[in-house]
N, CA, C and O of each residue as an XYZ file, in Angstrom:
424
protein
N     167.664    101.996    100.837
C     166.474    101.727    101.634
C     165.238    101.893    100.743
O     165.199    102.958    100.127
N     164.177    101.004    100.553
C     162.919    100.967     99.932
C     161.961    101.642    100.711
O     161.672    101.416    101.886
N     161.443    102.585     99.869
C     159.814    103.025    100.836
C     159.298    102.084    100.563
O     159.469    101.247     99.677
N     158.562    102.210    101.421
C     156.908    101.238    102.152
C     156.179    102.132    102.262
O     156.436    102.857    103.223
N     155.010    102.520    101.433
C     154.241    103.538    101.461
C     152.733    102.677    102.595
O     152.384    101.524    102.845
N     152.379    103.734    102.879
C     151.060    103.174    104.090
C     150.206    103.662    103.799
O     150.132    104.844    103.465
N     149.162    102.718    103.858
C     147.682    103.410    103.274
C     146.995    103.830    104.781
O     146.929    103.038    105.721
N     146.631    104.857    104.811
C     146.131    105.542    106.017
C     144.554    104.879    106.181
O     143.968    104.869    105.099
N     143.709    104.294    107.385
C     142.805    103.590    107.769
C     141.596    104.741    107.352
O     141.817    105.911    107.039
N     140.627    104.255    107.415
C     139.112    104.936    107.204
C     139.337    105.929    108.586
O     139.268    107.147    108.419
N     139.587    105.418    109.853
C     139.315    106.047    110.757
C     140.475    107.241    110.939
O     140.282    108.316    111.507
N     141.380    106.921    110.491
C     142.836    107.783    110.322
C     142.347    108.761    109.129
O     142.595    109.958    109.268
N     141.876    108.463    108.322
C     141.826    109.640    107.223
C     140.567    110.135    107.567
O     140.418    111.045    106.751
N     139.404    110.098    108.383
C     138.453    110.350    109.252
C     139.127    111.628    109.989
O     138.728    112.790    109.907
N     140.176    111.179    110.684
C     140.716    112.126    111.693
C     141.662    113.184    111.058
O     141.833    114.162    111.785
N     142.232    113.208    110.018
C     142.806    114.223    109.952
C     141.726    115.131    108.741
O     142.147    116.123    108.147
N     140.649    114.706    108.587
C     139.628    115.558    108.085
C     139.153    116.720    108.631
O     139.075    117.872    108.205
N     138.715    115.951    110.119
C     138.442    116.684    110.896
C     139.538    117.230    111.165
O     139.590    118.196    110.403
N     140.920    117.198    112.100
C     141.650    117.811    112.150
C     142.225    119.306    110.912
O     142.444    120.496    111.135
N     142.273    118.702    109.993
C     141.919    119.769    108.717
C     141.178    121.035    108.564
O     141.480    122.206    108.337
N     139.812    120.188    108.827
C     138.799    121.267    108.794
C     138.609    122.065    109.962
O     137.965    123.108    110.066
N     139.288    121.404    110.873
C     139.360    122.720    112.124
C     140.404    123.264    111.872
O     139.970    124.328    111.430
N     141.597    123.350    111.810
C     142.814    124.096    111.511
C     142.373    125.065    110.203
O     142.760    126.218    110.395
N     141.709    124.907    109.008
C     140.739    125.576    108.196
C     140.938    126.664    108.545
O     141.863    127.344    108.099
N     139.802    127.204    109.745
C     138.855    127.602    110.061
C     139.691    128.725    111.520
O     138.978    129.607    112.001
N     140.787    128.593    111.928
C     141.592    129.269    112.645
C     143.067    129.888    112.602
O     142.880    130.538    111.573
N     143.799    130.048    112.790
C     144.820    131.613    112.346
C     146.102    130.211    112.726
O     146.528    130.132    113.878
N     146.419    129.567    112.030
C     146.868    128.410    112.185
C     148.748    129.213    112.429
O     149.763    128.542    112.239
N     148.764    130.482    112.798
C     150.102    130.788    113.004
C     149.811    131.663    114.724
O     150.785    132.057    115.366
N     148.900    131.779    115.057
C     148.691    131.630    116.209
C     148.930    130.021    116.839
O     149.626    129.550    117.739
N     148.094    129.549    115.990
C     148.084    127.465    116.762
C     149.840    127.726    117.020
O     150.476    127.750    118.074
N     150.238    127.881    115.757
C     152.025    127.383    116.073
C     152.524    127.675    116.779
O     153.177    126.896    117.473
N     152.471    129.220    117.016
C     152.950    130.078    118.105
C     152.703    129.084    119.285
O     153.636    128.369    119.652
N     151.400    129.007    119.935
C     151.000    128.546    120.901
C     151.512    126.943    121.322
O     151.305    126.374    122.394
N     152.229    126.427    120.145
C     152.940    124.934    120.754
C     154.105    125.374    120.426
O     154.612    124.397    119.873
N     154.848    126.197    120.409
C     156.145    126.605    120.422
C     156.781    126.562    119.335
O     157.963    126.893    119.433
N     156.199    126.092    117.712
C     156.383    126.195    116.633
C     156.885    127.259    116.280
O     157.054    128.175    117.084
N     157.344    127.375    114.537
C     157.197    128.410    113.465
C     155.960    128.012    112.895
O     155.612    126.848    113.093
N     155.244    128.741    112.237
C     154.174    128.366    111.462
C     154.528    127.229    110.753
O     153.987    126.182    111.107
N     155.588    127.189    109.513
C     156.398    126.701    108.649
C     156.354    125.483    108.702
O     156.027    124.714    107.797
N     156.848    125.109    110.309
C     156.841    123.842    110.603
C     155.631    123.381    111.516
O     155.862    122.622    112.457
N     154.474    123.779    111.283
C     152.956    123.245    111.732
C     152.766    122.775    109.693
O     152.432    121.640    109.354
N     153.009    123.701    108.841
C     152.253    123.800    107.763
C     152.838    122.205    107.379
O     152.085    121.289    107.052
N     154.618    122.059    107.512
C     155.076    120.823    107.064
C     154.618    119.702    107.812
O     154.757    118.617    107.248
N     154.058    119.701    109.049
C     153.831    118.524    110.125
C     152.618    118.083    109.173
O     152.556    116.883    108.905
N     151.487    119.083    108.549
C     150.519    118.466    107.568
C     150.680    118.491    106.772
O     149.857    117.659    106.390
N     151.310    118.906    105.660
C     151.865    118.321    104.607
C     152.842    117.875    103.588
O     152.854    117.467    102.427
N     153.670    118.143    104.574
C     155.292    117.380    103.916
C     155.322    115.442    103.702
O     156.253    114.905    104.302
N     155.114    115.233    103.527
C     155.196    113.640    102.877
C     156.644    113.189    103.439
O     157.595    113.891    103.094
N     156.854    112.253    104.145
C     158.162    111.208    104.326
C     158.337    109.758    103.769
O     157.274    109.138    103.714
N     159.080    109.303    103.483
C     159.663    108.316    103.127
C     158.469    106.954    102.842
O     158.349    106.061    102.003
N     157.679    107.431    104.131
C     156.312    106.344    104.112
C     155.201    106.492    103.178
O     154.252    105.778    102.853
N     155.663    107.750    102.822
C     154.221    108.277    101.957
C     153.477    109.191    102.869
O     152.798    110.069    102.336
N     153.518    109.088    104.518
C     152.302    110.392    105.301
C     153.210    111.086    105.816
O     154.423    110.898    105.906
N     152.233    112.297    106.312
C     152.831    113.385    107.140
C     153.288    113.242    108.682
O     153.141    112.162    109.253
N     153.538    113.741    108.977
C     153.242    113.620    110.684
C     152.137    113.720    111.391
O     151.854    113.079    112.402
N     151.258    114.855    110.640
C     149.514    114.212    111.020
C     149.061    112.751    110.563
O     148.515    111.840    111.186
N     149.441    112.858    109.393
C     148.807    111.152    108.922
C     149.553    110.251    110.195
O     148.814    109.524    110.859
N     150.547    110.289    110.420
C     151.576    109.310    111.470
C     150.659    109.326    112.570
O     150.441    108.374    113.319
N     150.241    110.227    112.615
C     149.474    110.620    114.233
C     148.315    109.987    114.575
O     147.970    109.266    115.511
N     147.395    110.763    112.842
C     146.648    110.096    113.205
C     146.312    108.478    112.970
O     145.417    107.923    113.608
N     147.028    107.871    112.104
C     147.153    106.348    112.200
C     147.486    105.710    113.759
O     146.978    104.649    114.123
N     148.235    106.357    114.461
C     148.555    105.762    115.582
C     147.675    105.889    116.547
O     148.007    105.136    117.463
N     146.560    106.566    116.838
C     145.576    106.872    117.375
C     144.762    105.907    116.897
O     144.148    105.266    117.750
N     144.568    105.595    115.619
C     143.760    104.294    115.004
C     144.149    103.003    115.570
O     143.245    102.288    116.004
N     145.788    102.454    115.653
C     146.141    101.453    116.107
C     146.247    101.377    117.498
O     146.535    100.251    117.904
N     146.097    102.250    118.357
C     145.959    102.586    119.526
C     144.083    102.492    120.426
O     143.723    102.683    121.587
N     143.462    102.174    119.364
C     142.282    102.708    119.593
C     141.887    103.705    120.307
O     141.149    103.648    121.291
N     142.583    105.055    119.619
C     141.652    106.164    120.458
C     141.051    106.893    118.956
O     141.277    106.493    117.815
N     140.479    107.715    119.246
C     139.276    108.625    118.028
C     139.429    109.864    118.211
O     139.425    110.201    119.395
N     139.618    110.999    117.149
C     139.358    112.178    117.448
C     137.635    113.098    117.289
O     137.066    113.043    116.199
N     137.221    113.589    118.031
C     135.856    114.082    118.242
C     135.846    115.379    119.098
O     136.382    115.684    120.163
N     135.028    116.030    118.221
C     134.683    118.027    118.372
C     134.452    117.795    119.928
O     133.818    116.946    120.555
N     134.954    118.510    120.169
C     135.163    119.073    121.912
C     133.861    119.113    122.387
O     133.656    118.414    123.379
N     132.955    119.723    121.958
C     131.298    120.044    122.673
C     130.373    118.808    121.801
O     129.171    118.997    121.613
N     130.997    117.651    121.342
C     129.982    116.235    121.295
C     130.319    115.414    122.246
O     131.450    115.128    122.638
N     129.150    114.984    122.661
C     128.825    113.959    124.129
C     128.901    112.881    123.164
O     128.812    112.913    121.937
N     129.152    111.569    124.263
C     129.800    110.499    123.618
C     129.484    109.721    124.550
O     129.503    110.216    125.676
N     129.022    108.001    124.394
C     128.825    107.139    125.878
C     129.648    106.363    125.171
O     130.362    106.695    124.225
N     129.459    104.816    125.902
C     130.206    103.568    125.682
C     129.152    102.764    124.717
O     127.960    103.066    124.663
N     129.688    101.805    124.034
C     128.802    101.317    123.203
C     127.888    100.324    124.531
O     126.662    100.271    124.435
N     128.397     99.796    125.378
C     127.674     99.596    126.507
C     126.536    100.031    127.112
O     125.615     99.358    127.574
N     126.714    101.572    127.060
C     125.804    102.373    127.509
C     124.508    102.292    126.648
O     123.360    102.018    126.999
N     125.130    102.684    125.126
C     124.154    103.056    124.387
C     123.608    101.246    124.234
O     122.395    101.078    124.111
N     124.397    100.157    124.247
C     123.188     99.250    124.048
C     122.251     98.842    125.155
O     121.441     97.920    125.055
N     122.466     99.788    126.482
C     122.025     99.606    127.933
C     120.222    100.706    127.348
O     119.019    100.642    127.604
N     120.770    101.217    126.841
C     119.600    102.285    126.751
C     118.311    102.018    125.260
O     117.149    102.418    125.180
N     119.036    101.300    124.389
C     118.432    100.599    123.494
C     117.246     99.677    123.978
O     116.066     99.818    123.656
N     117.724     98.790    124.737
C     117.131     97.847    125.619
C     116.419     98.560    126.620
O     115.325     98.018    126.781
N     116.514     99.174    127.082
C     115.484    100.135    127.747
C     114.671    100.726    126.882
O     113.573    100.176    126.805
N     114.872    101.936    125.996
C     113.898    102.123    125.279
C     112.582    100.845    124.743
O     111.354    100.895    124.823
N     113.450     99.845    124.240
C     112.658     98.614    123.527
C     111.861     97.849    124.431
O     111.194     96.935    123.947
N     111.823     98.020    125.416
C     111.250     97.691    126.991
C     110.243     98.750    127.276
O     109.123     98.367    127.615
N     110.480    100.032    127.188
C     109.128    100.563    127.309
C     108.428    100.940    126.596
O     107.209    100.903    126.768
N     108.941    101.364    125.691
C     107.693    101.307    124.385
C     107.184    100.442    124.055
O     106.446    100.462    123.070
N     107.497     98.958    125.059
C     106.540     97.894    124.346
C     105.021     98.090    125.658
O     103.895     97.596    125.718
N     105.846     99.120    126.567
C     104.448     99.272    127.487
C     103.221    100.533    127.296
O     103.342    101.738    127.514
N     102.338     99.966    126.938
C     101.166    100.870    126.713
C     100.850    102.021    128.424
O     100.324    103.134    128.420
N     101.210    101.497    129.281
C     101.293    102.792    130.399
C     102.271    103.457    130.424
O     102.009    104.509    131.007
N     103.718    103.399    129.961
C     105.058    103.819    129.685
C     104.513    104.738    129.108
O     104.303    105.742    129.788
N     104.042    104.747    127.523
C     103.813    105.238    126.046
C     102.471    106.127    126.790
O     102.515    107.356    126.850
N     101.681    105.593    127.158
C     100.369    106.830    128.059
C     100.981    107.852    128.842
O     100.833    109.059    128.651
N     101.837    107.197    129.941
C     103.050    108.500    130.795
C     103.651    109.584    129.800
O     103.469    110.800    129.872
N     104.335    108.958    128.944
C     105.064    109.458    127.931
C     104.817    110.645    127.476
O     105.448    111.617    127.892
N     103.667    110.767    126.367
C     103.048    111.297    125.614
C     101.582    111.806    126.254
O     100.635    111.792    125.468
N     101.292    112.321    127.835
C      99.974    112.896    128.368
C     100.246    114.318    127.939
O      99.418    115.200    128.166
């Protein structure tokens, strides 16, 4: 059998950055404990390498990429790009009004 190594996406190697840098930063044998792990096998899920070339985080997080979902810090607010171009257009609408911009800034 030939590996096929996979190059992990901007947004996939995005995510296990972050994922990274939070695991960093906490008692990562508590985390294990707490999903029913050994440590051992949290440490290999990030960095043991398979056949493809990624881990099981890289797997993860690529599939979250092809899936379109994103990983993002728990306490950042987030709209739809909808939203935010709903509010663009609003902003650009009243700041073109000189009583808006007078309300605004009294």
């Amino acid at each position: 059998m030939s590996k096929v190594l996979i190059e992990l996406s901007e947004s996939a190697r995005n995510a296990r950055s972050m994922i990274l840098q939070s695991l960093a930063v906490v008692n990562n044998g508590e985390i294990a404990s707490k999903l029913g792990l050994d440590p051992t096998t949290l440490s290999k899920m990030k960095n043991e390498k398979k056949n493809n070339g990624l881990s099981e985080l890289d797997v993860f997080c690529e599939l979250l990429q092809l899936i379109g979902l994103k990983i993002v810090a728990a306490d950042d607010v987030y709209c739809s790009v909808e939203t935010a171009e709903a509010t663009r257009e609003l902003l650009r609408n009243c700041f073109n009004s000189p009583d808006y911009m007078r309300i605004l800034f009294k």
